[in-house]
N, C-alpha and C positions, 0 to 999 in steps of 0.2 A: 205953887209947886210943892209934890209931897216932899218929905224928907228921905234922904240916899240912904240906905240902909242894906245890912249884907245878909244875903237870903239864908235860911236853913241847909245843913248837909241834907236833908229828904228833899225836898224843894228842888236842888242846887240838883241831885242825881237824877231826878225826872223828868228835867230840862235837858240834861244832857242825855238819857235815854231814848229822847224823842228823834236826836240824830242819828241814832244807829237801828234802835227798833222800830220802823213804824209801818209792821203788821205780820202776819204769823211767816209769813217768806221771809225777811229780814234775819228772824231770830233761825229759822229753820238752814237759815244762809251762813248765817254766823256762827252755827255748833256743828254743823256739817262741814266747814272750814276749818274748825279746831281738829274735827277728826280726823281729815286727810293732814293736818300738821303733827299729828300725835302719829303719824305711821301707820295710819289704819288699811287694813286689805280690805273690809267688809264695811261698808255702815248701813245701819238698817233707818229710814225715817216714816215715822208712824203719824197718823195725824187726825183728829178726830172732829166735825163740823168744822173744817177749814185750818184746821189749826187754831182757832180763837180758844176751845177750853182744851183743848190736850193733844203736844207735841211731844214725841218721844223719840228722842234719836242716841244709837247705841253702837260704838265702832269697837274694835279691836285692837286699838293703839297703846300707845306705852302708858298711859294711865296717869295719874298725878300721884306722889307721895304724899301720907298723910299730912307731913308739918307741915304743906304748902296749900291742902283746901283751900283752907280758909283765904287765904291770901289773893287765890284764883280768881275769888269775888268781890276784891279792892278794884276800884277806879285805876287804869293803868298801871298793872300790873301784870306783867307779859314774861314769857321766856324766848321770846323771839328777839328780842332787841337787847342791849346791853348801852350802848352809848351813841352818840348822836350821829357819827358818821356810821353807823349802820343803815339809816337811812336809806343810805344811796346805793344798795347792795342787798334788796330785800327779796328773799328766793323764799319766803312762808305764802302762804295764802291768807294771816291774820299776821298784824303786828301792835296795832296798836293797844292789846288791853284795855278792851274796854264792853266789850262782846259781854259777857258773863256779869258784872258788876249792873249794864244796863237794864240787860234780861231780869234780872234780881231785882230790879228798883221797878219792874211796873208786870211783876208774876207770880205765883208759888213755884216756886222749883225745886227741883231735889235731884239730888247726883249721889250717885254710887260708882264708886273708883278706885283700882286695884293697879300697881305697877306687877310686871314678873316677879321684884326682890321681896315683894311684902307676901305674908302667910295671910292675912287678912284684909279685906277692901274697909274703904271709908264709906258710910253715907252721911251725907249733909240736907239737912232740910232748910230751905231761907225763904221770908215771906215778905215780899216792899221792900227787901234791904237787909231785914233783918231776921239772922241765924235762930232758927226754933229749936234744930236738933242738930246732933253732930254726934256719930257712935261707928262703930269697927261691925262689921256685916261680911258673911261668908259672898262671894263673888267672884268672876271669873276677869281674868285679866283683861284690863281695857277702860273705856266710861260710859255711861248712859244717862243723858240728863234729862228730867221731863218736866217740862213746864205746862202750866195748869189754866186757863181764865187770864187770859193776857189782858193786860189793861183793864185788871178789876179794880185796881185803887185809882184808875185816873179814867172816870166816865165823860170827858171830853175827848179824849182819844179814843175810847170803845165804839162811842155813838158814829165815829167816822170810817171804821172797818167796814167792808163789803158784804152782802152774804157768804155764808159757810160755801155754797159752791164755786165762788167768783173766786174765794181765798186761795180753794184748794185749788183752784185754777194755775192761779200765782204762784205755787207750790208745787207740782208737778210740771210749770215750764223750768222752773228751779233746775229739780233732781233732773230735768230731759236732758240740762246742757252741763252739768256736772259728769252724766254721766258720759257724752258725747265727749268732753274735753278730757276724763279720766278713765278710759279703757282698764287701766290697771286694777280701776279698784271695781269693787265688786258693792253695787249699791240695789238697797234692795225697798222700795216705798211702796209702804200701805196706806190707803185711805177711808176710814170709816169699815176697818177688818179685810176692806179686799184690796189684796194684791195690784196695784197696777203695774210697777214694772218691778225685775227684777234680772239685771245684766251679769255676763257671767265672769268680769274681771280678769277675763284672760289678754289683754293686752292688745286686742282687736279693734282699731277703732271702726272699722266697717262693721263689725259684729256690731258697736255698739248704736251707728246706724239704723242697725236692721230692730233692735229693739227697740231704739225712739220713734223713726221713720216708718219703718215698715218694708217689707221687701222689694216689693217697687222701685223705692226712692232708693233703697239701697244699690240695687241692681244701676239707677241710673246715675251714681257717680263715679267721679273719677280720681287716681289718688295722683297728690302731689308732692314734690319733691322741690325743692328750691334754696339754692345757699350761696349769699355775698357777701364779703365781709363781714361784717359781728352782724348778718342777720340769716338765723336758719328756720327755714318752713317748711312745715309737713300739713298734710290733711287731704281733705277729698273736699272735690268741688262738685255741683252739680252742672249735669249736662243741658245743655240749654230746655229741652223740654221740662225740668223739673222746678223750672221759675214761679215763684209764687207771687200773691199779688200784696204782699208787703216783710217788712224789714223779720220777721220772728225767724224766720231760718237764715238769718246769717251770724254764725256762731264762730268768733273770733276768742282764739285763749293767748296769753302773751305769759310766757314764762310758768302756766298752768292755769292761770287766772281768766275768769272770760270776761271779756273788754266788750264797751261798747266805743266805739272812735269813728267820727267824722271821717277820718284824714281815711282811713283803714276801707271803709265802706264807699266812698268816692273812686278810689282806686281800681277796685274790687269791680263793679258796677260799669268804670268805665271801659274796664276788660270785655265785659259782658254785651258792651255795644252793639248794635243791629246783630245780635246774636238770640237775643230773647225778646218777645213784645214789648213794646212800648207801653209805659204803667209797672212792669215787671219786675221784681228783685231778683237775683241769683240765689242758689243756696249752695251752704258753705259752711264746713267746721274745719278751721285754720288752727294751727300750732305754731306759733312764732317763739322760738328762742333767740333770746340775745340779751348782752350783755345787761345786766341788771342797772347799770351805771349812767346808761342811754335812755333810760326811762324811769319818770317819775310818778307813782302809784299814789302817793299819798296827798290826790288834787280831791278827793270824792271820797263824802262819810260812809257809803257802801264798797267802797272802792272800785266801781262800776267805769272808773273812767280814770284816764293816764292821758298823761304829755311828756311826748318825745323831743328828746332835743334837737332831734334833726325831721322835721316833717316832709322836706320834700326826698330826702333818700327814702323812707318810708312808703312814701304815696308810688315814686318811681320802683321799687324795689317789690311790692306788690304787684303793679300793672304788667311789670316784666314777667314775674312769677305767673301769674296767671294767663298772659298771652301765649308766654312758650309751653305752660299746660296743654293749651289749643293743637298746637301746632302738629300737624300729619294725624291726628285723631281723625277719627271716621265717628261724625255726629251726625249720624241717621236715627231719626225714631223706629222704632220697632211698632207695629201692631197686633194687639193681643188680638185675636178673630175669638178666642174664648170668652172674652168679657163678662170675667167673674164678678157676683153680686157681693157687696160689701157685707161680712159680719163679723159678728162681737167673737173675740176671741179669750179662751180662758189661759189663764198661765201656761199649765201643760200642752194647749194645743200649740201655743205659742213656741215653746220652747223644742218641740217635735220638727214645726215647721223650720226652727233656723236650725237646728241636727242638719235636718235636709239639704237646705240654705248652704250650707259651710263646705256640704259636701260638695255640691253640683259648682258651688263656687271654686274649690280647689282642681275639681275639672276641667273647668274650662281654664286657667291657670296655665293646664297641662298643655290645651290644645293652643295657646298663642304662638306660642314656637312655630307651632307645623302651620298652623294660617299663614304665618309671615312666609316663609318659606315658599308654599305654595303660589302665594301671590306674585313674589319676586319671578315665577320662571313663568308665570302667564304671557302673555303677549302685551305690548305697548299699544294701546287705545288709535284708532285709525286718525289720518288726518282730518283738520275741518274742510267742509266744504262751503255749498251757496249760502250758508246760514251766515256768513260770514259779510252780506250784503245791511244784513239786519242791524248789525252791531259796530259797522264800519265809520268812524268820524272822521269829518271831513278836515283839509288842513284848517288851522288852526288862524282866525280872522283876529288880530290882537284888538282890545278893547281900548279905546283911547282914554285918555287921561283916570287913569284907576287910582284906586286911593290905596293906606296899607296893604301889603301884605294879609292873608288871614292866619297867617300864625303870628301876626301881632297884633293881631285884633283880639287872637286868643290869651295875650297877655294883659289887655285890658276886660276882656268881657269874663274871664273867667274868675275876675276877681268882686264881680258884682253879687251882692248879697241875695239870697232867697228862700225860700222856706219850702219842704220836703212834707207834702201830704198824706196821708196815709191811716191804715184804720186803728181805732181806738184801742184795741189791743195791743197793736205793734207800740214798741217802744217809740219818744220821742228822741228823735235825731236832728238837730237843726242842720244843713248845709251850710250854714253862715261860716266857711273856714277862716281858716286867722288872718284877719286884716292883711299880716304881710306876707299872706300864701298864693302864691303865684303860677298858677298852670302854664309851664315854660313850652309847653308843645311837643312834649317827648313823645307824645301818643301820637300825633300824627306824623312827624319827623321818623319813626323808628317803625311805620306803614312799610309794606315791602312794594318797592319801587315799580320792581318790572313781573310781568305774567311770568311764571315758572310753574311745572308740574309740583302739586304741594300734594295732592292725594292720589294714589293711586288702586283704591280699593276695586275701580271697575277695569280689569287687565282685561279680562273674557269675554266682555258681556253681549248679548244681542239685544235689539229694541224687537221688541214683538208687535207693538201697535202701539194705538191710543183711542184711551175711550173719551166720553162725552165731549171731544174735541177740546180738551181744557189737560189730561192728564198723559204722558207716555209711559207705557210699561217695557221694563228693563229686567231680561233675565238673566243670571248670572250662578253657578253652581245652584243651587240650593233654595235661592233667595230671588226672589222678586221686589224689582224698586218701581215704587210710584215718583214720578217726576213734573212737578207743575209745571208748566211753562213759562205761564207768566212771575211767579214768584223765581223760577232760575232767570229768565232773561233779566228780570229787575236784579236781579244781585249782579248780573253781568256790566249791566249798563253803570250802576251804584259806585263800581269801581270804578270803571271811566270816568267817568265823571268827579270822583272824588282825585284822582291821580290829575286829573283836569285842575283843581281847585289847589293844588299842592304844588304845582308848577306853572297859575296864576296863567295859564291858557284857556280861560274862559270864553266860548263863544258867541259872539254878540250879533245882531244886525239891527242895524239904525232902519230906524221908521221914515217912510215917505215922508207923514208932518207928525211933529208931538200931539199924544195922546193927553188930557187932561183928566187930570184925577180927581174925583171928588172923594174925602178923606175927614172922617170926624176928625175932633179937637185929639182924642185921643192915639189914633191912628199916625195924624199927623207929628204927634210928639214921640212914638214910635220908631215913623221912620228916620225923622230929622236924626234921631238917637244911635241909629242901624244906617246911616247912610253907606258911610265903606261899605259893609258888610254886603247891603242892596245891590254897589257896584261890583262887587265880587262875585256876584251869582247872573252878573252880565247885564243888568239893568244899567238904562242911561238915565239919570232922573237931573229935569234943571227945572229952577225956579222960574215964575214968570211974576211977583210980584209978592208982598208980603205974604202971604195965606195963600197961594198960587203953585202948582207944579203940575209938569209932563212927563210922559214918559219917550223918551226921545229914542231907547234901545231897548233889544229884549234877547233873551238868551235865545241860543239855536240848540234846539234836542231833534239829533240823527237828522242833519238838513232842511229844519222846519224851524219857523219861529216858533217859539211855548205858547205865544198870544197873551195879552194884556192880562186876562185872567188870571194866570198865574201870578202874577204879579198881587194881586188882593191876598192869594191865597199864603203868600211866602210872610207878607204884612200879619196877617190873621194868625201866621204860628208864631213870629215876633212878639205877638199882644199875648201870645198866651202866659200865663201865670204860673202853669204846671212845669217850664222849661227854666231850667238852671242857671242855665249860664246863655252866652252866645256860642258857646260850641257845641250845645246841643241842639240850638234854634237852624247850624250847618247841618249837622249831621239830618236833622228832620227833613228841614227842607232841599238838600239833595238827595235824601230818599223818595219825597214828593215827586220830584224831576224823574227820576228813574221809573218811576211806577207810572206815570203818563208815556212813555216814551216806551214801555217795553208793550211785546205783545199779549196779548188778550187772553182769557178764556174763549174759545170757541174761534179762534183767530187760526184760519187753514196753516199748517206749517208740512212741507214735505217729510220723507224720512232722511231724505241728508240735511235737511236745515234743520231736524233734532236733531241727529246724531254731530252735526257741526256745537250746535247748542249745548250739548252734555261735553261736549270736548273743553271746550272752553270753559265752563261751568267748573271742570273738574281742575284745570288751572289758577283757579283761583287759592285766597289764604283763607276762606271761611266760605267755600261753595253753600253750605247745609242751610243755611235760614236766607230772606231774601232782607233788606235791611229794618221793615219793621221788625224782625223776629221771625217770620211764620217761616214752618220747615220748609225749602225747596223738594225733597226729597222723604219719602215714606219708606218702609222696607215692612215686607211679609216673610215668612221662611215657609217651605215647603211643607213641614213639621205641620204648625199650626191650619194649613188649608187641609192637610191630609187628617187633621185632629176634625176640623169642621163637616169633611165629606166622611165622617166617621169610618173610614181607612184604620185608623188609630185609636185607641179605644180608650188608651192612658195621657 
């Protein structure tokens, strides 16, 4: 065994470096956070082959005092802290001092720094650690630090940085969400001399949407409002069409800071349920305040991650938030008949189009008023009629000897560990929540019970027909809505059925004689595992010998047995891998059940049995998507067809 021995102070700070710096985002994260704690309204971040040889970031803030440079680039040495119960009360975006001392122990850097009281700035030159120059320099109030060849003195770390354009990569997802979570400030990034973004700081965070996002995405969110006890939330959510196909757009800030949290993103997501495709994430830039006291920031050397002392008011406090976002919203996609070709845009044209953007947005502002109003004095949507033969369940045949409850099955299956896949990019998020975090059922318990009118966006309207016997068209003022059938009757049936599983009225019919299963090893450890669960979805399953089983019962959809086949199929989404919990393995497979059982494309329906079908449809709490996701409901506006039959020239 060698001998214990105490390493060097250079040694000793390069080690520690490697925790806070490890690659040009890191350090570009770490002085871009000094600057919004110095007060800065402006910061500019420069970046040169990815950040590896030349980062330049330059704000407006209140500057450092000369007597104190030096000291700025000690090992923990902070103005944010004072004594140890500050801790638990941290409203900076940096605290622990150590940002600046790191950067220094594995870069060239150099800073030039001016408070308002002083006549003349400091510059400091420092190289590994160590100070080369220090002299007084005419400058403008504020700081600018530029670091040079990251990880020139430590070529075991260099050799493991990315290419220059993978960094700068990493680097502008950076400033996107800095800038999405700080409307106020006014951030402005160059890379390799050109301009990519620069946002205008005025306090917009749609605005600043539109400069991350793009007008689109901007156009498709919605803003939210939410406050319970010591927790208050603002932001915009996305509407279910703007679902992407992994975790990068969902941008959470907690007291200004942006988090990445398990508990946060579970909630979030669970909101989003049979609202967006399946595979699909939500997007989302959230502002949560609350009390500093409640949450502990200093779990993660980036501090990219917190733990709250209370996770389930959290996880419930969220899902609330975002459901009652949902509520009486009219989430119809719109279709562009324009179908503008994608191009590269320069700063100016950029900044021309959100002028435009800001205006036509305050426009329409103008006109919600008089929409609502409007609507209110339309007529009440006519009664159902024969369509009502379609969707009619029959009484209710109790299933003999049933096992739990499914909301307390939800109290065991949601606590089963799993892993959340997704692309290389997207950040890692494990699902694994904390051992003693317990999905209590609020999501389904706090479902609304009984059919009520929730939307009433169609007061007027008339069906005009349907084409390729799959679609019905709905006209209404201005606007034309495409209506699927078979995606509205599955959302229809979805609810039944789920109101079905909630009041544990599941309906069954026993088989003439048992059906014998034949079930790999794996299958079989499946179901033995999911049994309740099987018998809650109206299966009778009894053994006939060690390795042996039937199926003695099977659910009834709309006065029909489902037929045994189902049954494999409900097994086959059990076995999948990509499902979280057992209350997503519910949710899938009574969506399964409803998409068997609703009608078809190409399946004859009269016009009272649509316009029965759109009645009901529109009674529901989430009519718009059918439960995979896909939209029940399309919209045209008169505008855009009159644009196409070039009627309209602009």
């Amino acid at each position: 065994m060698q001998k214990i021995q105490l390493l060097d102070q250079k040694t000793i700070n390069k080690i520690a470096a490697g925790e806070v710096v490890e690659s040009p985002k890191s350090v570009v994260k770490e002085l871009t956070e000094n600057a919004m704690d110095a007060g800065a309204s402006t910061v500019t971040v420069e970046i040169q082959d990815g950040g590896i040889s030349y980062i330049r970031v330059t704000d407006n803030g209140c500057g450092i005092p000369k007597e104190q440079v030096k000291e700025a680039f000690l090992r923990h040495a902070t103005s944010k802290l004072a004594q140890i119960e500050d801790l638990e009360y941290i409203d900076t975006m940096g605290f622990r001092g150590e940002a600046l001392a790191s950067i220094a122990a594995v870069a060239q850097v150099e800073m030039t720094t001016k408070t308002k009281e002083e006549d003349t700035g400091t510059f400091l030159e420092i190289s590994g650690g160590e100070i080369k120059t220090i002299q007084d320099v005419a400058c403008t109030e504020g700081t600018t630090v530029v670091v040079k060849n990251l990880f020139y003195n430590v070529p075991a770390r260099r050799k493991f940085l990315k290419k220059p354009a993978t960094e700068s990569g990493y680097v502008s997802d950076l400033i996107n969400k800095l800038a999405l979570g700080h409307p106020e400030l006014s951030f402005h990034y160059i890379n390799n001399h050109t301009t990519i973004l620069h946002t205008a700081g005025n306090g917009d965070q749609k605005a600043s949407v539109f400069y991350v996002y793009g007008k689109e995405a901007a156009n498709a969110m919605m803003e939210i409002s939410f406050a319970r006890g010591a927790y208050r939330l603002s932001g915009w959510i996305g509407k279910p069409e703007l679902s992407r196909g992994n975790r990068n757009y969902e941008n959470l800030f907690i007291n200004g800071r942006f988090i990445k949290n398990r508990i946060v993103s579970a909630a979030v997501e669970e909101a989003y349920k049979t609202r967006i495709m399946i595979g699909k994430f939500p997007v989302f830039v959230l502002n949560l305040e609350m009390d500093p006291a409640l949450v502990d920031v200093n779990v993660h050397p980036a501090k990219l991650e917190v733990r709250f002392k209370e996770d389930h008011e959290v996880y419930e406090f969220f899902y609330d938030a975002i459901t009652a976002a949902f509520q009486n919203k009219v989430l119809i996609p719109k279709t562009d008949l324009g179908q503008k070709s994608p191009r590269e845009k320069q700063p100016e044209a950029e900044q021309q189009e959100f002028a435009l953007w800001m205006q036509q947005r305050e426009a329409e502002q103008k006109n919600i008023l008089v929409n609502q109003t409007q609507q209110i004095k339309q007529k009440e949507p006519k009664e159902e009629t024969s369509y009502r033969k379609l969707t009619q369940i029959p009484d209710v045949i109790p299933m003999p000897g049933r096992g739990k409850s499914v909301d307390e099955l939800l109290q065991r299956g949601k606590q089963e560990k799993s892993v959340v896949r997704e692309d290389a990019a997207a950040y890692q998020v494990t699902a694994d929540l904390p051992a003693d975090f317990v999905f209590d059922g609020i999501t389904e318990n706090k479902r609304v019970e009984k059919e009520k009118p929730q939307h009433t966006f169609f007061r007027n309207y008339r069906i005009v027909g349907q084409i390729f016997r799959t679609y019905w068209l709905v006209e209404q003022g201005e606007r034309l809505y495409l209506i699927d059938q078979h995606a509205a009757h599955e959302r229809i049936l979805y609810e039944q059925l789920m109101r079905q599983f909630r009041t544990e009225q599941v309906i069954s019919q026993r088989l003439v004689s048992p059906m014998m299963l034949r079930l790999t090893p794996m299958e079989m450890q499946v179901m033995r595992e999911n049994m309740a669960l099987l018998e809650q979805f109206g299966f009778g399953i009894e053994q006939f010998g060690a390795d042996a089983y039937g199926l003695y019962a099977v659910p009834v959809l709309l006065k029909e047995p489902s037929g045994t086949g189902f049954f494999t199929e409900i097994l086959d989404t059990l076995c999948d891998g990509n499902l979280e919990n057992v209350y997503d393995a519910k949710i899938l497979a009574v969506a399964t059940m409803a998409c068997k059982a609703a009608v078809k494309g190409q399946d004859k329906l009269n016009v009272q049995e649509a316009e029965a079908m759109i009645s009901q449809l529109l009674k529901l709490e989430n009519p718009f998507t059918c439960p995979h996701g896909r939209p029940t409901i399309i919209e045209m506006t008169k505008y855009e067809l009159e644009k196409k039959f070039k009627r309209i020239q602009n």
